[in-house]
N, C-alpha and C positions, 0 to 999 in steps of 0.2 A: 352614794359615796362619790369623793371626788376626789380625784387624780393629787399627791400631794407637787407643791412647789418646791421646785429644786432649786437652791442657791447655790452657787460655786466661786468660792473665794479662793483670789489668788493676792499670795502673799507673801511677806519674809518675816520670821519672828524676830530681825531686828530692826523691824522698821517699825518707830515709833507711832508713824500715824497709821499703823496697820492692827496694833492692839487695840487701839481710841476705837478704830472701826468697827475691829471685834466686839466690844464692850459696847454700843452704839447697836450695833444688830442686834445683838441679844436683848438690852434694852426696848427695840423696836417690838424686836418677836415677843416679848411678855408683857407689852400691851396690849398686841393684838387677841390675847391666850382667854382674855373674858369675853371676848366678840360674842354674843348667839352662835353665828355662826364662824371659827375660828380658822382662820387659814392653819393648813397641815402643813409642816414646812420642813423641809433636809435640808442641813449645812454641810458642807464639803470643802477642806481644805485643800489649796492645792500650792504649787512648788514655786516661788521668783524667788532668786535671789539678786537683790540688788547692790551688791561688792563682790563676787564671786573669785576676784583675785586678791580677797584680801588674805591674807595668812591666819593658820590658826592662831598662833601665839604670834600678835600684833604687836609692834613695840609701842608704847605710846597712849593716850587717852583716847576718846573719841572727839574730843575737839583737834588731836595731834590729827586724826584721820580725815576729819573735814578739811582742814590748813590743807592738808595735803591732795587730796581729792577736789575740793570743791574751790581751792583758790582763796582761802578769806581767812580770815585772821582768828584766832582765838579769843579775840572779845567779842567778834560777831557769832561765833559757833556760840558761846556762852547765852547772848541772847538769844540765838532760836533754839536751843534748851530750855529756857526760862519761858519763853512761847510757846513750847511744845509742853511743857509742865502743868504749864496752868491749865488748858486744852485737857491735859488729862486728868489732874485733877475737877474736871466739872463733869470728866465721865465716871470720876470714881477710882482712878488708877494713878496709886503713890509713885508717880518717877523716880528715878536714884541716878540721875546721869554722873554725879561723883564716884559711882559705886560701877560703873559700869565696864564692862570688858568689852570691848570691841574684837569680832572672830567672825571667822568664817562660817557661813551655816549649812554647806552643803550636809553634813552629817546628820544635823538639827532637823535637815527635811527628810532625809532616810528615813527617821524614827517618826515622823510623821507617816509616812508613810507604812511603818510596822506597824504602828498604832494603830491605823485604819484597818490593815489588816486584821486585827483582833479587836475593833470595836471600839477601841482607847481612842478615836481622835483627836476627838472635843477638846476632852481629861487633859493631852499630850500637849495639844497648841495652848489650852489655857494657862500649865506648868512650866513651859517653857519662855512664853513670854514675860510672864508672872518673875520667871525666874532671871530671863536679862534684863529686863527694865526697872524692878523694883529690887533686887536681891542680891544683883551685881554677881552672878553667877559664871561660870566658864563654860557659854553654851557648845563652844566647838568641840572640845574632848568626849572621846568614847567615856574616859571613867564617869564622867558627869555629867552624863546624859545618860545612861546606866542609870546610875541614882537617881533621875529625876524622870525615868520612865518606870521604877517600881516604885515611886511616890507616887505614880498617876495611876497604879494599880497593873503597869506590867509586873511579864516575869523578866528579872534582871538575867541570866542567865543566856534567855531567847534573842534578848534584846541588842547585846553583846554581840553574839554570836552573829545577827543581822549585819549590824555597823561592820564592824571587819571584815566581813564578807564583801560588803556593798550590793546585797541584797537586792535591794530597793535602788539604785541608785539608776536605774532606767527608767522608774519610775517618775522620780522627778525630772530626770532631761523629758519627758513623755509630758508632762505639764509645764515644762518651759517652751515647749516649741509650741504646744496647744496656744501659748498666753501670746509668742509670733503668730499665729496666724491667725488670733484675734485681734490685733494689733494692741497688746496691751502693753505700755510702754512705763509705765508707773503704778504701785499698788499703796493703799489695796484697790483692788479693781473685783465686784460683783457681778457675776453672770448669772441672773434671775429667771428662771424658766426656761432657760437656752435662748432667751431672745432679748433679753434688755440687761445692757450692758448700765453699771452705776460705778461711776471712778470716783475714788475719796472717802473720807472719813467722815461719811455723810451723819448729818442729826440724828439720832435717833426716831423722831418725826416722821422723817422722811422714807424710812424703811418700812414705818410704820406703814404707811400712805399709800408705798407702793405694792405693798403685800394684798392689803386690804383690793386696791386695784385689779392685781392679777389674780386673786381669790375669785371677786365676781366678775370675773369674766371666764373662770374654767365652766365646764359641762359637766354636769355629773357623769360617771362613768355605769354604766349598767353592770 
């Protein structure tokens, strides 16, 4: 038997090319799953947020929030939408930037982190993304992250009760400062086996390649 591979993703579920990457590993991982010999592999979410001072209730689009942040005009935000669309459309994921709410996601990552707690991760990051990027959802609010952690098969109830609390909410300063002193500066950013770092929304291919990689070269474990 042999030791499984650990991946650790660090991420924001409003970062557009962080779902693509999501959808791209997975991808990767269920090619490698006919192998003879198939790499065993853990996924693990963890915390960046890349706006962290943005408000929950933003006034404005998300292209209002790029003008704003990134200095460039709303016909240029439009096309790196339209670039970022296509991109996910070849990974299989309907964008809806018209439909989209722009918010803050510290909250978004707490319930990540309840989720993990009770085994929902996976479920948790693939509802929430699913839910800002295609469905135009209101990922910042306790009520609506409620709802879409008992769609993912939480209890609504517990879930609640966490967020309010802020529970969890050391948790993720606990994988921001981990994501500093890996020097991770933009996501998504993969830490593969504790030792090989992969920044990007890499190919599906290439996850492929690299698993395959560090599979034979584990020891079996006695």
């Amino acid at each position: 038997m042999t030791e499984t591979i650990k991946i650790d993703v660090w991420s924001d579920i409003a970062c557009p090319w962080c779902y693509i990457g999501k959808r791209n590993l997975e991808t990767g991982l269920a090619a490698t799953s006919g192998d003879d010999d198939a790499p065993q592999v853990e996924v693990v979410y963890h915390s960046f947020e890349l706006s962290p001072d943005t408000p929950v209730d933003f006034e404005g689009d998300v292209s209002d929030f790029l003008a704003q942040h990134k200095g460039i005009s709303r016909e240029q935000a439009a096309q790196m939408h339209e670039h970022v669309t296509g991109i996910a459309a070849a990974a299989g994921l309907q964008y809806r930037f018209d439909l989209l709410q722009h918010t803050n996601t510290v909250k978004a990552h707490e319930l990540l982190h309840f989720a993990k707690a009770h085994g929902r991760q996976h479920e948790v990051a693939e509802r929430l993304m699913s839910a800002y990027f295609t469905e135009g959802r209101h990922v910042g609010r306790i009520d609506e992250l409620v709802t879409l952690a008992v769609e993912a098969g939480l209890d609504g109830d517990a879930a609640r009760a966490s967020l309010e609390s802020g529970e969890f909410l050391d948790a993720v300063r606990a994988d921001q400062a981990q994501a500093v002193a890996y020097g991770i500066q933009g996501v998504p950013f993969f830490v593969i086996d504790g030792k090989y770092g992969v920044s990007g929304a890499q190919p599906a291919e290439a996850f492929s390649q690299i698993l395959r990689q560090v599979w034979s070269e584990r020891e079996p474990v006695a």
